[in-house]
C-alpha positions, 0 to 999 in steps of 0.5 A: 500500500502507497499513499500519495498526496495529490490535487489542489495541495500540490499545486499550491504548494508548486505555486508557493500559496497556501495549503487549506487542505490536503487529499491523498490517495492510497494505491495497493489497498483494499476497503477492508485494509483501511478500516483495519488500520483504523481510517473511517468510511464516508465516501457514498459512490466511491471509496474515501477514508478519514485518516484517524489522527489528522480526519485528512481524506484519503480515497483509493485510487479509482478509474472512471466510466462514462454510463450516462448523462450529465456529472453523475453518469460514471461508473467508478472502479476502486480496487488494488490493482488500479495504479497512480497514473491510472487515478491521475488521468481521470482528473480535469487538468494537468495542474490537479493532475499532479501527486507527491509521495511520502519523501516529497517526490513529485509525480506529474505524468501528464505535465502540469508542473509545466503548464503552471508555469506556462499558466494554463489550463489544460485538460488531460484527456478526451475523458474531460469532456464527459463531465460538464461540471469541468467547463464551470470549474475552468472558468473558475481556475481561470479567475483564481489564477488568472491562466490562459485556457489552451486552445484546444482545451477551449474547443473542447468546451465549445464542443461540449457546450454547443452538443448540449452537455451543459444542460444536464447539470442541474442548478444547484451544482451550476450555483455552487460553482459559479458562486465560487467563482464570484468570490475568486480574485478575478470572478470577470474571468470565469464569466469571460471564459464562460462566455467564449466557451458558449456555456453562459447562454446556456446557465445562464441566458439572462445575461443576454438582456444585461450590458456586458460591459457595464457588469463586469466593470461593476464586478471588478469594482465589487471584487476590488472592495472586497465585497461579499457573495451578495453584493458580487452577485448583484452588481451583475443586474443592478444596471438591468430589469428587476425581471432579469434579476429575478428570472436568472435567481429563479434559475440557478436557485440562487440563496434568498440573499443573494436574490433578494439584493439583486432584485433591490439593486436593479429596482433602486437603480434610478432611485438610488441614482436621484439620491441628491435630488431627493428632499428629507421626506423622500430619502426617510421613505426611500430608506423606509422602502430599501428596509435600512432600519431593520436590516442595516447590513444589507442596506450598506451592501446595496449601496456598496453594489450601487457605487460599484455600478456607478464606478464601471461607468466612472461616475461619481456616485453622490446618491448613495453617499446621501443615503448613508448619512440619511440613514445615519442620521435617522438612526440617532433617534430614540424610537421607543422613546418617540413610541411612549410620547406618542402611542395613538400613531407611532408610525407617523411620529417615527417618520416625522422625527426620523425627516426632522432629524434627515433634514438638519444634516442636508 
């Protein structure tokens, strides 16, 4: 029995960044070896241990076929006799292709250490194009790393999309990578990539009816600020109909947050926009709409969203900014206080205190 470390650790570590967590797999062994020598069974279609000291996962080498459809039509065989190579060559790209053994020795039969310093991304068989879960996870190393797809790794997903391959995933996995993605150092990257592959028609058709231009500039903008996953995501539509917001959430099964947000920020667009124009009356019932008072967080992500969609157009944003020192001043004041004074119509006094209070800071 050998076990040999492989995947994302090894190529971080080639690349110099940090390890989060580290796989291995274990060639020469059988299910019943690993329980004997303590490791604990999890994996449901295909053999995984934990270690038991370091809870690390370790899978017995395994080679793949193709039975079906879509990412869950294999056939995996686990057994002794199935080598290292053989486990490495049903991976997705050379980069993850590679393994290091217990003296630190590094196995790259398919040359990925290459390819991370050439930066690209390229497939290591034919076999590639039986999973079309590996189209979205390209465009997601593409904006982790910033690498160049290789040419004929881009023909193959342009193949693979326009066969229809892609329809087969079904939203949630499609959400679960695409949010990945999102929160990458370049997230413009993967949908590029996506893009010119033909896979983002078929996710994501919305995109269609939304400027390009104007959500990536707002994308960069987010991502440059650091922003959450919401607030990344919305920035997508905030310069579009509050109908394609909703319709392309409805579609990739986005979390409530994330959808809520995105159809906030394309249906404040013009609002928002008309910040300075607005008097004290106008900007308390505006944040009264957008829900500042109670959920102040998401209110402060919609403006960040607004001013990262104002910044792809390389305007000053002065609406936003008004809001929040509305806001802030607003929130100054003693609601239970102004509740006990004036108990037959508190919602009226609150909006009369809180425009009084919006009114001496204009």
């Amino acid at each position: 029995m050998k076990i040999y470390q492989v995947g994302g650790a090894v190529r971080d570590e080639l690349l110099g960044l940090p390890v989060k967590d580290r796989d291995y797999v274990v060639v020469g062994a059988t299910p019943e070896e690993m329980v004997r020598l303590g490791f604990k069974p999890v994996g449901k279609d295909f053999p995984v241990f934990l270690h038991p000291v370091t809870r690390e996962e370790h899978a017995l080498a395994r080679t793949e076929r193709k039975t079906g459809p879509g990412y869950k039509g294999f056939t995996v065989h686990a057994a002794p006799d199935v080598t290292l190579e053989e486990d490495l060559a049903r991976r997705d790209l050379t980069i993850n292709a590679i393994a290091k053994d217990e003296h630190g020795n590094v196995i790259d039969p398919f040359g990925g250490a290459r390819d991370l310093r050439l930066r690209v991304l390229r497939h290591v068989s034919p076999a590639f194009s039986e999973d079309p879960v590996r189209i979205l996870r390209v465009a997601r190393f593409a904006a982790r790393f910033g690498f160049d797809v290789a040419p004929e790794t881009m023909a193959l997903m342009r193949t693979m999309a326009a066969n229809g391959e892609v329809d087969a995933l079904v939203s949630e996995r499609v959400w679960q990578e695409f949010a990945k993605g999102l929160m990458e150092i370049a997230p413009r990257r993967m949908i590029e990539t996506l893009a010119e592959c033909g896979a983002l028609a078929r996710v994501l058709p919305e995109w269609s009816a939304l400027d390009a231009a104007h959500a990536l500039g707002a994308l960069d903008a987010a991502a440059a600020r650091g922003a959450e996953l919401s607030g990344r995501y919305a920035v997508l539509f905030a310069g579009g109909a509050e109908e394609v917001a909703d319709r392309a959430s409805a579609r990739l099964r986005a979390p409530g947050e994330c959808r809520d947000l995105a159809v906030l920020a394309a249906r404040t667009r013009t609002t928002i926009e008309r910040g300075p124009a607005l008097d004290a009356a106008a900007l308390v019932d505006l944040l009264q709409q957008v829900d500042a008072f109670r959920r102040p967080e998401r209110f402060e992500t919609l403006l960040v969203v607004h001013e990262c969609a104002a910044a792809a157009g390389r305007a000053d944003p002065p609406g936003p900014a008004r809001l929040r020192r509305a806001a802030g001043a607003a929130r100054t004041l003693d609601a239970g206080a102004i509740a006990r004074a004036y108990p037959d119509d508190i919602a009226a006094a609150i909006r009369a205190a809180r425009i009084e209070a919006v009114a001496r800071i204009l």
